[in-house]
mmCIF file of the protein (N, C-alpha, C, O) and its ligand, coordinates in Angstrom:
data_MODEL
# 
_entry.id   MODEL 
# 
loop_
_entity.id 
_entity.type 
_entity.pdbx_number_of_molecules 
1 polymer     1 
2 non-polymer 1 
# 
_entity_poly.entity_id                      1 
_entity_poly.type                           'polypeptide(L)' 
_entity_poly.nstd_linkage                   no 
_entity_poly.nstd_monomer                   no 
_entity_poly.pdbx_seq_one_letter_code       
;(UNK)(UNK)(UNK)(UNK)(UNK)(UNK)(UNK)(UNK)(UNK)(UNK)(UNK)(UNK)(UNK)(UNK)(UNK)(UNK)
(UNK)(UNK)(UNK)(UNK)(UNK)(UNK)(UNK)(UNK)(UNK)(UNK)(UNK)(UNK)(UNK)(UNK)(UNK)(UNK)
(UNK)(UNK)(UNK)(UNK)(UNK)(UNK)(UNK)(UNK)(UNK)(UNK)(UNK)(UNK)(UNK)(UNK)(UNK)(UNK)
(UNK)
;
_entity_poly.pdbx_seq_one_letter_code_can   XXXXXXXXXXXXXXXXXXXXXXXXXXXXXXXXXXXXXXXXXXXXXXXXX 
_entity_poly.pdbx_strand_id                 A 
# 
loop_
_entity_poly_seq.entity_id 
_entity_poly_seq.num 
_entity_poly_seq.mon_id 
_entity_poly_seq.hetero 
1 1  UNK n 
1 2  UNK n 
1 3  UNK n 
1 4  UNK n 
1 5  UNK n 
1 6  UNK n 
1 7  UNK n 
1 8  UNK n 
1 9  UNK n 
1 10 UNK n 
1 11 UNK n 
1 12 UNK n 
1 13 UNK n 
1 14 UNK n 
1 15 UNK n 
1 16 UNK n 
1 17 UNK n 
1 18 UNK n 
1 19 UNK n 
1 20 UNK n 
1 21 UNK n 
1 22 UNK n 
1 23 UNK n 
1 24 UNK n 
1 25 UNK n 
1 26 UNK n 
1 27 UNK n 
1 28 UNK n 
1 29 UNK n 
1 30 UNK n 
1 31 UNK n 
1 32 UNK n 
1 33 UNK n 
1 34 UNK n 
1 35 UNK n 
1 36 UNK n 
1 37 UNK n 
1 38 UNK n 
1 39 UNK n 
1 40 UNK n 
1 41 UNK n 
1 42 UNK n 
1 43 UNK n 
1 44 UNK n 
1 45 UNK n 
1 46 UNK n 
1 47 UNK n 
1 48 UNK n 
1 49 UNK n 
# 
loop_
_struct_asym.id 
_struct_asym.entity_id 
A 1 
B 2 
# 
loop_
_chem_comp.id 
_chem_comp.type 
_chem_comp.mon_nstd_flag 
UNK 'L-peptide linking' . 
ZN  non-polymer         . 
# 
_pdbx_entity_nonpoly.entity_id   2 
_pdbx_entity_nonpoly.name        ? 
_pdbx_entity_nonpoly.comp_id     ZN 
# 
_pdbx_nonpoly_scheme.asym_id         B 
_pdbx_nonpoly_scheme.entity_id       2 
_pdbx_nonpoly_scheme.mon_id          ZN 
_pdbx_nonpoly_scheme.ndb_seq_num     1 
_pdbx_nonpoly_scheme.pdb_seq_num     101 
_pdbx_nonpoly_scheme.auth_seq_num    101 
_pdbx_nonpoly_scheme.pdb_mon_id      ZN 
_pdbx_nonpoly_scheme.auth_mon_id     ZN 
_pdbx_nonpoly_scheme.pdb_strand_id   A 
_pdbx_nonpoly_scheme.pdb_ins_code    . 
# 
loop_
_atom_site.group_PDB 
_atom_site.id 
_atom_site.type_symbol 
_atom_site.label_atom_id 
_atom_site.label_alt_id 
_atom_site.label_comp_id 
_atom_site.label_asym_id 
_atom_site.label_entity_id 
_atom_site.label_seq_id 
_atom_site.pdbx_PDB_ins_code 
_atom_site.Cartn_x 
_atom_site.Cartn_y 
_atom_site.Cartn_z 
_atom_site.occupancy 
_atom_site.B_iso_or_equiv 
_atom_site.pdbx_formal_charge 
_atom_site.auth_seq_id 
_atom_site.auth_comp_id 
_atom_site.auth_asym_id 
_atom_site.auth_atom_id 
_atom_site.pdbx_PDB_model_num 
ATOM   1   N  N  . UNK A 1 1  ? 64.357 165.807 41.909 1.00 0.00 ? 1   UNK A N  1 
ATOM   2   C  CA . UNK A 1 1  ? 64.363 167.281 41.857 1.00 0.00 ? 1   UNK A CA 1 
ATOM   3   C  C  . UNK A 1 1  ? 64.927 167.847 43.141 1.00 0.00 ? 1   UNK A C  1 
ATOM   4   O  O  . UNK A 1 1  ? 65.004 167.245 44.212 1.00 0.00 ? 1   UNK A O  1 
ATOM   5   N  N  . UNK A 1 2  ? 65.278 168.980 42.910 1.00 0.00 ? 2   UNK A N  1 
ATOM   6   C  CA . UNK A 1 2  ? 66.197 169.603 43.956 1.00 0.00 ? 2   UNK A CA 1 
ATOM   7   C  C  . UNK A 1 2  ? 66.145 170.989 44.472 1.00 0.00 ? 2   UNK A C  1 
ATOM   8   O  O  . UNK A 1 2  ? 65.669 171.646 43.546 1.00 0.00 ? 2   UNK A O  1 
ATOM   9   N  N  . UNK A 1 3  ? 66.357 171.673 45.343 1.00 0.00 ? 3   UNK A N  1 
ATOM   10  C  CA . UNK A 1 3  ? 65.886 173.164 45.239 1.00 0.00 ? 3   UNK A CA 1 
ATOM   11  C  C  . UNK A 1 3  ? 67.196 173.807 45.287 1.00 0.00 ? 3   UNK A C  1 
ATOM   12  O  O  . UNK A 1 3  ? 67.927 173.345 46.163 1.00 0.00 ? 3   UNK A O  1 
ATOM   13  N  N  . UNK A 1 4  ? 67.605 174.591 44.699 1.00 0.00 ? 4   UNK A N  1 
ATOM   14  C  CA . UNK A 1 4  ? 69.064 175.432 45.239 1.00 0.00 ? 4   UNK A CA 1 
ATOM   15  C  C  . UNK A 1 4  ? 68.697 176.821 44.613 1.00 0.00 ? 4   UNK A C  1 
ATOM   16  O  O  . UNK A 1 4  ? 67.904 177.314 43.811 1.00 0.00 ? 4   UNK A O  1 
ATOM   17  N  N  . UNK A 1 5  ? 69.972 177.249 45.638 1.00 0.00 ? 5   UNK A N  1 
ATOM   18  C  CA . UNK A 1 5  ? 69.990 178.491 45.721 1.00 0.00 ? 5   UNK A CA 1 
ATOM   19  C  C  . UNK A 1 5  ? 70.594 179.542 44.718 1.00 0.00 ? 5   UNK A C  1 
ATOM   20  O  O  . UNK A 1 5  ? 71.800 179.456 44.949 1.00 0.00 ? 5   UNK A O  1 
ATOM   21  N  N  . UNK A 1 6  ? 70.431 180.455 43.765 1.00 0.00 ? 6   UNK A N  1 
ATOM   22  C  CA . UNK A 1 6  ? 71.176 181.018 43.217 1.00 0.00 ? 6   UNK A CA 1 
ATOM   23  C  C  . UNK A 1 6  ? 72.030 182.086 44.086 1.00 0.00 ? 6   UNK A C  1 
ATOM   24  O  O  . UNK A 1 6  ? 71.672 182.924 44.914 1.00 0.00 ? 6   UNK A O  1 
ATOM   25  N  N  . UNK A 1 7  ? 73.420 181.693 43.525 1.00 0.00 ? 7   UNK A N  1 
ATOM   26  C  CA . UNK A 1 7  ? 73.836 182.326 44.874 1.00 0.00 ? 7   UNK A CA 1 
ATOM   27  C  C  . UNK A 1 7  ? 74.305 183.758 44.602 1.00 0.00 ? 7   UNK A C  1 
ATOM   28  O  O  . UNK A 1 7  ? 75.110 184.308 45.353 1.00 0.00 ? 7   UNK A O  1 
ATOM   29  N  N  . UNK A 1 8  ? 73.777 184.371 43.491 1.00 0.00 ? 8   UNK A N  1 
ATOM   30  C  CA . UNK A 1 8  ? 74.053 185.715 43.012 1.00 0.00 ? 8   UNK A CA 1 
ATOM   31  C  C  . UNK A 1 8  ? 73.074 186.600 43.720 1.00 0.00 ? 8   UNK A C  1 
ATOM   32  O  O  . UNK A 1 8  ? 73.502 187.545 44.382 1.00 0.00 ? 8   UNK A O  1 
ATOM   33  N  N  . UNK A 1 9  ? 71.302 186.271 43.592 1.00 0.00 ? 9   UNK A N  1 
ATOM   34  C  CA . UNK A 1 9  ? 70.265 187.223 43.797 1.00 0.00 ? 9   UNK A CA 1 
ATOM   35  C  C  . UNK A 1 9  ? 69.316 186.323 44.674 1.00 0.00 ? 9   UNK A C  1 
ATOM   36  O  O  . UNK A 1 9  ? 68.171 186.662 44.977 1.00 0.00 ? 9   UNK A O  1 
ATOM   37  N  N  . UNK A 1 10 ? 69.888 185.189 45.036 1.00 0.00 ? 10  UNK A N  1 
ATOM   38  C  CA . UNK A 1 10 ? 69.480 184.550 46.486 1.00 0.00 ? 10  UNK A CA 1 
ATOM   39  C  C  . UNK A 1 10 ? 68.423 183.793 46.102 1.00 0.00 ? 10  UNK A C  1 
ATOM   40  O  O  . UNK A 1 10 ? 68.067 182.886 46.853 1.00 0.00 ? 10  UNK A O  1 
ATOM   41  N  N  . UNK A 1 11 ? 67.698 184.035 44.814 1.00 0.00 ? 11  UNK A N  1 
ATOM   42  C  CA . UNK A 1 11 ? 66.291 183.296 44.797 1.00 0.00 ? 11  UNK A CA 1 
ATOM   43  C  C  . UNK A 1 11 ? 66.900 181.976 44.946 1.00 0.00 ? 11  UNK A C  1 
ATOM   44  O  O  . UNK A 1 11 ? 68.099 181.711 44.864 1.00 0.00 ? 11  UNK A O  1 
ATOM   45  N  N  . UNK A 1 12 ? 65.600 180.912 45.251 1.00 0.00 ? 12  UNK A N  1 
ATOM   46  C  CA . UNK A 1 12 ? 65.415 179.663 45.127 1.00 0.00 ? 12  UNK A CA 1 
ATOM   47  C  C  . UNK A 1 12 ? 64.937 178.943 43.952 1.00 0.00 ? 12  UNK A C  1 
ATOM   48  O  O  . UNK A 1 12 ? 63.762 178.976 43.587 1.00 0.00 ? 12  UNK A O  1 
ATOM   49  N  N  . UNK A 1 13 ? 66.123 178.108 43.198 1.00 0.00 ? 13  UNK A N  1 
ATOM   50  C  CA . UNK A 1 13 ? 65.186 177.466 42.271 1.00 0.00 ? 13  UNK A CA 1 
ATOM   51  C  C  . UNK A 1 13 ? 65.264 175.907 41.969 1.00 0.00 ? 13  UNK A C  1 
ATOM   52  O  O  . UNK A 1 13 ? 66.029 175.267 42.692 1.00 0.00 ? 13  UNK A O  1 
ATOM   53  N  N  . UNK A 1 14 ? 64.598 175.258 41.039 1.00 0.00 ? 14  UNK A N  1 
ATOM   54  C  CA . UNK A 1 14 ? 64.449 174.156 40.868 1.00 0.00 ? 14  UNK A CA 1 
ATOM   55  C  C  . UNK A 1 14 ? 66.124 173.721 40.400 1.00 0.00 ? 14  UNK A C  1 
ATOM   56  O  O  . UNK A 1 14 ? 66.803 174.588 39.849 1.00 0.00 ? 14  UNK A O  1 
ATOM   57  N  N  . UNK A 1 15 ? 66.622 172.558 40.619 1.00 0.00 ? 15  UNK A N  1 
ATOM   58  C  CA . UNK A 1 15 ? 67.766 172.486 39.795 1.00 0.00 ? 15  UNK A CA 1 
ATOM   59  C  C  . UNK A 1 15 ? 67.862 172.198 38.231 1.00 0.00 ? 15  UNK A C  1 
ATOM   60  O  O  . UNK A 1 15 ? 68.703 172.520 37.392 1.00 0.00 ? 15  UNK A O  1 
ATOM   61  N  N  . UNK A 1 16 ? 66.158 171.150 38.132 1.00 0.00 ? 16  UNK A N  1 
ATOM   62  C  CA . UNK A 1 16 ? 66.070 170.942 36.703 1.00 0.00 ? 16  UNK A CA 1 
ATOM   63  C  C  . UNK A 1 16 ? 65.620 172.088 35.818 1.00 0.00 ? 16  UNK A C  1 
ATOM   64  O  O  . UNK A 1 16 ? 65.829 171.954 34.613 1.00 0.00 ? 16  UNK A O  1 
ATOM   65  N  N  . UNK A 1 17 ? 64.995 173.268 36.273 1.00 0.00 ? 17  UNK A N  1 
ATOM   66  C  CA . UNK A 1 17 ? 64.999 174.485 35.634 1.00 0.00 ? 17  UNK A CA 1 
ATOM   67  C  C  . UNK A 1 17 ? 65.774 175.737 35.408 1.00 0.00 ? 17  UNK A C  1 
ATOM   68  O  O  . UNK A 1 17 ? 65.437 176.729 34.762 1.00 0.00 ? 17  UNK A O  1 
ATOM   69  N  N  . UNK A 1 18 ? 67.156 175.445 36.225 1.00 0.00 ? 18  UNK A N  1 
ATOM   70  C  CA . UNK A 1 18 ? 67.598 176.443 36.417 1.00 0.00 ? 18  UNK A CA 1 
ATOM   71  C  C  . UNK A 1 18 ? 67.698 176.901 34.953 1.00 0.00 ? 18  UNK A C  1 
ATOM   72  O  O  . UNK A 1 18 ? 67.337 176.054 34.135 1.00 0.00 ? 18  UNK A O  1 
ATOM   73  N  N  . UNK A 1 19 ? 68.265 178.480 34.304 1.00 0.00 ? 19  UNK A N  1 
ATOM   74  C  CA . UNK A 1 19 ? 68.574 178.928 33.239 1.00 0.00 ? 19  UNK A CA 1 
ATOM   75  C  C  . UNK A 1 19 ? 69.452 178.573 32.939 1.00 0.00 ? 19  UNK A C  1 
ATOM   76  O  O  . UNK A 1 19 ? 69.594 178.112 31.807 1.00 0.00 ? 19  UNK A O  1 
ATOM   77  N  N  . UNK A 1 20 ? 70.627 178.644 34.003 1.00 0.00 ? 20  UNK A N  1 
ATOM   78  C  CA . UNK A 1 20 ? 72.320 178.657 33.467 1.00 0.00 ? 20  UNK A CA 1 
ATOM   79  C  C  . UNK A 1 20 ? 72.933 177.305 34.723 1.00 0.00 ? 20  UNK A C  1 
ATOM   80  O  O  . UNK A 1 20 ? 72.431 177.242 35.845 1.00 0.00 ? 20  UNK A O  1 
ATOM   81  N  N  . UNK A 1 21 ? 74.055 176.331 34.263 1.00 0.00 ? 21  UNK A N  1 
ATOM   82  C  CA . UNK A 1 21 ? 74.878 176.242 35.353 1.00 0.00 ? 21  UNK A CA 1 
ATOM   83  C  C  . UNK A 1 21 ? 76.305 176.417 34.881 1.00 0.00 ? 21  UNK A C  1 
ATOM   84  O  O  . UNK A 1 21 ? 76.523 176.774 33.723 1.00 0.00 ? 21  UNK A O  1 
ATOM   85  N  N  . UNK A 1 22 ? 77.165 176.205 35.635 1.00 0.00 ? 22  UNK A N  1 
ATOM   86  C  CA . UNK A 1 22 ? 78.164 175.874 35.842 1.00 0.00 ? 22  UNK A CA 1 
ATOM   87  C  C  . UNK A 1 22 ? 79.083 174.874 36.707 1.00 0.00 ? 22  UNK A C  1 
ATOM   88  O  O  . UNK A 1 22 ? 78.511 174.386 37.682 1.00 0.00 ? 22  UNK A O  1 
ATOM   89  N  N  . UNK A 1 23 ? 80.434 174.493 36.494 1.00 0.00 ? 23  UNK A N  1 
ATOM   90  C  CA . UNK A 1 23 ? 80.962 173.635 37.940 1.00 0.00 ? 23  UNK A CA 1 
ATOM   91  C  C  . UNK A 1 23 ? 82.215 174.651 38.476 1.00 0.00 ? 23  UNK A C  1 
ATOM   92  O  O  . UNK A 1 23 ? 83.123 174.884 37.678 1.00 0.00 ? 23  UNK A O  1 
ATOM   93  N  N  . UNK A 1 24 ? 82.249 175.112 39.514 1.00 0.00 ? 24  UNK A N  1 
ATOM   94  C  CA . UNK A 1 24 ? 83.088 175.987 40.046 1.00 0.00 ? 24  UNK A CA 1 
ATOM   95  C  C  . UNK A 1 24 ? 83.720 174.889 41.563 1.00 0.00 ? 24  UNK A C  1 
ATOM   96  O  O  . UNK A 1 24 ? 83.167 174.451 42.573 1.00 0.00 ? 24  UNK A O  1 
ATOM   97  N  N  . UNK A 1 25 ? 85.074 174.808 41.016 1.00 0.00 ? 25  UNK A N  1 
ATOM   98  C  CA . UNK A 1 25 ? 85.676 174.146 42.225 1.00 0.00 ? 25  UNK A CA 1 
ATOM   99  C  C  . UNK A 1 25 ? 85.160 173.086 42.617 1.00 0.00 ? 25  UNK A C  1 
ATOM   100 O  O  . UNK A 1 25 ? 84.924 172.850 43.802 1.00 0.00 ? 25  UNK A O  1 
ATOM   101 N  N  . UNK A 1 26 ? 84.893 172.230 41.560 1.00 0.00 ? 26  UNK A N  1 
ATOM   102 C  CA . UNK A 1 26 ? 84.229 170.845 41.702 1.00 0.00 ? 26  UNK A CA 1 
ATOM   103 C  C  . UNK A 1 26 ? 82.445 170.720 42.110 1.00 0.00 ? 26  UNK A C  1 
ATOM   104 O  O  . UNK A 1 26 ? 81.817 169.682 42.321 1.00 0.00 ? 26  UNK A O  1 
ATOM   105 N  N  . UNK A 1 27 ? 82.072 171.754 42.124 1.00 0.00 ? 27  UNK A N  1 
ATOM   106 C  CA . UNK A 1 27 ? 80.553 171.598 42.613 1.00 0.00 ? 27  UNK A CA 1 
ATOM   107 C  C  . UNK A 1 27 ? 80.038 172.329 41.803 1.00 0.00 ? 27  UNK A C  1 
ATOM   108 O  O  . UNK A 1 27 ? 80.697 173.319 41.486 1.00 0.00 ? 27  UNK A O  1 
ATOM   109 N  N  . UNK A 1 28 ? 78.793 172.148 41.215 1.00 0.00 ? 28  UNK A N  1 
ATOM   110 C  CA . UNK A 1 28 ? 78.004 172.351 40.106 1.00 0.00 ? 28  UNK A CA 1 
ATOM   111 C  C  . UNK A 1 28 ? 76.979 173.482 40.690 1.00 0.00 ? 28  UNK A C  1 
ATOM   112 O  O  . UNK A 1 28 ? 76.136 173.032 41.466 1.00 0.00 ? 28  UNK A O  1 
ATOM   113 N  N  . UNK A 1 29 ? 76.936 174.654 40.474 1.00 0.00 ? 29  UNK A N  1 
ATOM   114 C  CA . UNK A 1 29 ? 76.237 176.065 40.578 1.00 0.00 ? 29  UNK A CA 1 
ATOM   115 C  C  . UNK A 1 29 ? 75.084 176.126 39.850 1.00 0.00 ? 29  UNK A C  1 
ATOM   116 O  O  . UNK A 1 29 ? 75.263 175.560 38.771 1.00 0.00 ? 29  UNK A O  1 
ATOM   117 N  N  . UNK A 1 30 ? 73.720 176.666 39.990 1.00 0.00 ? 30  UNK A N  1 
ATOM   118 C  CA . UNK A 1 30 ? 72.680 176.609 39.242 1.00 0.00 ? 30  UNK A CA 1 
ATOM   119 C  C  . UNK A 1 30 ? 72.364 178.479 39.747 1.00 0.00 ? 30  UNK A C  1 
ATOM   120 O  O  . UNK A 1 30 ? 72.254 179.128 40.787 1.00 0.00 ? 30  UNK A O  1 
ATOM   121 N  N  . UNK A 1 31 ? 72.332 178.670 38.548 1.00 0.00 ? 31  UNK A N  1 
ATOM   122 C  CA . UNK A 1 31 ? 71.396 180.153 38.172 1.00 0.00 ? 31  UNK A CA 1 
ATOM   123 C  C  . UNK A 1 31 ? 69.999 180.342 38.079 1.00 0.00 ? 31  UNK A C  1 
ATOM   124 O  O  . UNK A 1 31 ? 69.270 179.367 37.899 1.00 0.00 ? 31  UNK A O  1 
ATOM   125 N  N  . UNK A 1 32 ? 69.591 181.359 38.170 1.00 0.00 ? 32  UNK A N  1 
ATOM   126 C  CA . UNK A 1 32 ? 68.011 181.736 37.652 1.00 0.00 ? 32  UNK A CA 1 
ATOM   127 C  C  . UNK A 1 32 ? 67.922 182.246 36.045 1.00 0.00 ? 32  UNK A C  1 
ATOM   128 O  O  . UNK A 1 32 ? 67.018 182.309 35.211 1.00 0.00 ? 32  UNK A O  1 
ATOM   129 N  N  . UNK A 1 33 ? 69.295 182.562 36.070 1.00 0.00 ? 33  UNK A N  1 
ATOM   130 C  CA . UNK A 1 33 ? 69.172 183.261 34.729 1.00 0.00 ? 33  UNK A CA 1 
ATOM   131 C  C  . UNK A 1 33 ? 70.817 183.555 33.922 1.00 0.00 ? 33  UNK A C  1 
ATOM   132 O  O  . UNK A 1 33 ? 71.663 183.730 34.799 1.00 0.00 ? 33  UNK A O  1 
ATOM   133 N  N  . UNK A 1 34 ? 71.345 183.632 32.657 1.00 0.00 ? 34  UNK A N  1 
ATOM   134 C  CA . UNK A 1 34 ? 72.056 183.524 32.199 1.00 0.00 ? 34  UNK A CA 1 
ATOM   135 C  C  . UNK A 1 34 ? 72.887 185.118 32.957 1.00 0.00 ? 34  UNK A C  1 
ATOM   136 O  O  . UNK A 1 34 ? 74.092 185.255 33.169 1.00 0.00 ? 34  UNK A O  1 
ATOM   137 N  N  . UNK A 1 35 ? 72.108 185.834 33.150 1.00 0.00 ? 35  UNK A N  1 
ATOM   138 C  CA . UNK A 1 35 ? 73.268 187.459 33.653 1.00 0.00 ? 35  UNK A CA 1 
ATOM   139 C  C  . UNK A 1 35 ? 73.319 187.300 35.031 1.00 0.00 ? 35  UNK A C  1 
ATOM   140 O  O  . UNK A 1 35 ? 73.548 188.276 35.745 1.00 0.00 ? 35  UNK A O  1 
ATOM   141 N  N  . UNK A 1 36 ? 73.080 185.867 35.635 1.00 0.00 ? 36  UNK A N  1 
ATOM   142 C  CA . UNK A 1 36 ? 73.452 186.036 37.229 1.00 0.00 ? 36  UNK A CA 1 
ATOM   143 C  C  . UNK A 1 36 ? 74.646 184.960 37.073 1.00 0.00 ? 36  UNK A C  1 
ATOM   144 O  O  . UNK A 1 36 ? 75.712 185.131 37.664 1.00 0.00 ? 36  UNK A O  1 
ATOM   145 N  N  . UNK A 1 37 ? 74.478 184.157 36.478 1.00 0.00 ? 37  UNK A N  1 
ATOM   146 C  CA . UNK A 1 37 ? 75.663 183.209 35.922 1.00 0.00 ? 37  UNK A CA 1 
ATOM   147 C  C  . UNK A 1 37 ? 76.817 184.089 35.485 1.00 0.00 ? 37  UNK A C  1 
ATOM   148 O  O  . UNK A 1 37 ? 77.938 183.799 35.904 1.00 0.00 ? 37  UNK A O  1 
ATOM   149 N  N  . UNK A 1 38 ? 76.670 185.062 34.742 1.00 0.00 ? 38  UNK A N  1 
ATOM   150 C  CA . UNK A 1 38 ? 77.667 186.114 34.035 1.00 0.00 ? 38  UNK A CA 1 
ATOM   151 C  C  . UNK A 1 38 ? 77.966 186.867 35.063 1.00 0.00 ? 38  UNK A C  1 
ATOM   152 O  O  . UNK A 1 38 ? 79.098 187.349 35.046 1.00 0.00 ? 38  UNK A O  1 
ATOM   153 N  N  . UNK A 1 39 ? 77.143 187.165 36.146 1.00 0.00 ? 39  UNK A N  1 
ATOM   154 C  CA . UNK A 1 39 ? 78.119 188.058 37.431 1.00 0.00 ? 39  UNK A CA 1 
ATOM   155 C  C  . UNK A 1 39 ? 79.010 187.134 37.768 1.00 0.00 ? 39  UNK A C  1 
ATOM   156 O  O  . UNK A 1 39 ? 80.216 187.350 37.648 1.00 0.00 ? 39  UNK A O  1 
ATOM   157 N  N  . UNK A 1 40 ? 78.406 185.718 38.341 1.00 0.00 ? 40  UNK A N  1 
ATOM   158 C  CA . UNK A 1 40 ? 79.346 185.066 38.850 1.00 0.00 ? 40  UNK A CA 1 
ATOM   159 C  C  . UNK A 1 40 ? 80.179 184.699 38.889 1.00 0.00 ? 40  UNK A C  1 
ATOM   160 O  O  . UNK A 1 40 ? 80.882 184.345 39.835 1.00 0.00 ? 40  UNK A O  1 
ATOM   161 N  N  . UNK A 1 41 ? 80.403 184.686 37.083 1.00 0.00 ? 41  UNK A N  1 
ATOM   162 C  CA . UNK A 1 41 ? 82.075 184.448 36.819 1.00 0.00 ? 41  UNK A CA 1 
ATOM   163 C  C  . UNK A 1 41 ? 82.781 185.495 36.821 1.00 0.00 ? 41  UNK A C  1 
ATOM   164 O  O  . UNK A 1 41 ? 83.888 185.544 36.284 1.00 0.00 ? 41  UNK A O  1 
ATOM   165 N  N  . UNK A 1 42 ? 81.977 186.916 37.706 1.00 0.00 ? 42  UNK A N  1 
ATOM   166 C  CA . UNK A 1 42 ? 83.359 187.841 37.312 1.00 0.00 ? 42  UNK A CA 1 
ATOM   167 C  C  . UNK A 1 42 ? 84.076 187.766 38.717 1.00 0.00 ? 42  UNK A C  1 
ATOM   168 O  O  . UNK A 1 42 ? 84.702 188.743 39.129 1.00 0.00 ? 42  UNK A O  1 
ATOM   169 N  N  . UNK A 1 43 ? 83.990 186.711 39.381 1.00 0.00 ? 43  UNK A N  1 
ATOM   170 C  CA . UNK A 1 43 ? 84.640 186.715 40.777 1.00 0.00 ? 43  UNK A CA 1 
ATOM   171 C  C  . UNK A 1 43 ? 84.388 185.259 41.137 1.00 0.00 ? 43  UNK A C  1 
ATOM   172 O  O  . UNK A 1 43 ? 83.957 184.964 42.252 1.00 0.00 ? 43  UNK A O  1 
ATOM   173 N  N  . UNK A 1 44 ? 84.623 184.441 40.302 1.00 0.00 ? 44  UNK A N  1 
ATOM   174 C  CA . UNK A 1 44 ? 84.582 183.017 40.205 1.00 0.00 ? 44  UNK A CA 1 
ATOM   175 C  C  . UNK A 1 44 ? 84.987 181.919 39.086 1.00 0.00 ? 44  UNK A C  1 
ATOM   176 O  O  . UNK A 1 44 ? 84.039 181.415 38.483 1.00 0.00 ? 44  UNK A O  1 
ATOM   177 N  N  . UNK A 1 45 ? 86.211 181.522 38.767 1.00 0.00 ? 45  UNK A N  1 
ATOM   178 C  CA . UNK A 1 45 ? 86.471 180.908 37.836 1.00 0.00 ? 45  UNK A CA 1 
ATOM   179 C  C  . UNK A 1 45 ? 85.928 179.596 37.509 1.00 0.00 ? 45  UNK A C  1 
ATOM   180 O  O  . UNK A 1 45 ? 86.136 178.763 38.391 1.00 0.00 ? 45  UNK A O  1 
ATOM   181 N  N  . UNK A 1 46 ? 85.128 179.071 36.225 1.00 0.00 ? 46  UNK A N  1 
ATOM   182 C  CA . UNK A 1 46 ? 84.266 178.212 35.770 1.00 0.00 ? 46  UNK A CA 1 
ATOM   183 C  C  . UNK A 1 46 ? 85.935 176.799 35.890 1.00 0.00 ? 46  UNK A C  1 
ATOM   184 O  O  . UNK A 1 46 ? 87.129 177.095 35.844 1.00 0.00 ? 46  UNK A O  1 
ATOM   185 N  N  . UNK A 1 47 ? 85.456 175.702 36.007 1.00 0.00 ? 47  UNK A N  1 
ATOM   186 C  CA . UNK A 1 47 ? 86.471 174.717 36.329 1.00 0.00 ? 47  UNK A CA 1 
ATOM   187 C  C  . UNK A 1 47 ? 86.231 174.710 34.630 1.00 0.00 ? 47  UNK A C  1 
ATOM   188 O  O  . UNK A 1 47 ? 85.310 175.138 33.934 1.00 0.00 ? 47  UNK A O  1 
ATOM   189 N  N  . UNK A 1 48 ? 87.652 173.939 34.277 1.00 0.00 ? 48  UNK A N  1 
ATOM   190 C  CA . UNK A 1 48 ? 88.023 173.046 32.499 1.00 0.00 ? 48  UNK A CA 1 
ATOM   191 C  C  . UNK A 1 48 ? 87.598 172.113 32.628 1.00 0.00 ? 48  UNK A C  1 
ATOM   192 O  O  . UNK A 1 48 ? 87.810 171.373 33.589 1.00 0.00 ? 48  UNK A O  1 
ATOM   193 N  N  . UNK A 1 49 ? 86.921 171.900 31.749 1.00 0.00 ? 49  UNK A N  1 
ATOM   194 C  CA . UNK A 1 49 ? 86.452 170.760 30.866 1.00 0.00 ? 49  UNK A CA 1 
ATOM   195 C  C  . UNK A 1 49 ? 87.063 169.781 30.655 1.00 0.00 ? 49  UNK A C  1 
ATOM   196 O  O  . UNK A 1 49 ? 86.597 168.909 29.922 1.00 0.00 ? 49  UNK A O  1 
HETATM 197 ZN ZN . ZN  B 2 .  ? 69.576 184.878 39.911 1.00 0.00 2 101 ZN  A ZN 1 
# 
């Protein structure tokens, strides 16, 4: 287990709980919640699959 940061609204969370992730620029992003994930991509492009 891991702690990170959501880096939208700053909280701290578990990595295995986060709500939402993503991988942005090769490194994997963890949310608190699916509409802080949705800010983030409006000034952050999600990497392809
Ligand atoms: Zn958040």
């Amino acid at each position: 287990m891991a702690k990170v940061k959501d880096p939208v609204c700053g909280m701290t969370i578990e990595s295995t709980t986060a709500a939402a992730e993503g991988r942005y620029g090769g490194a994997t992003v963890y949310f608190c919640a699916a509409a802080c994930q949705k800010t983030y991509e409006r000034s952050h492009r999600p990497d392809p699959r």
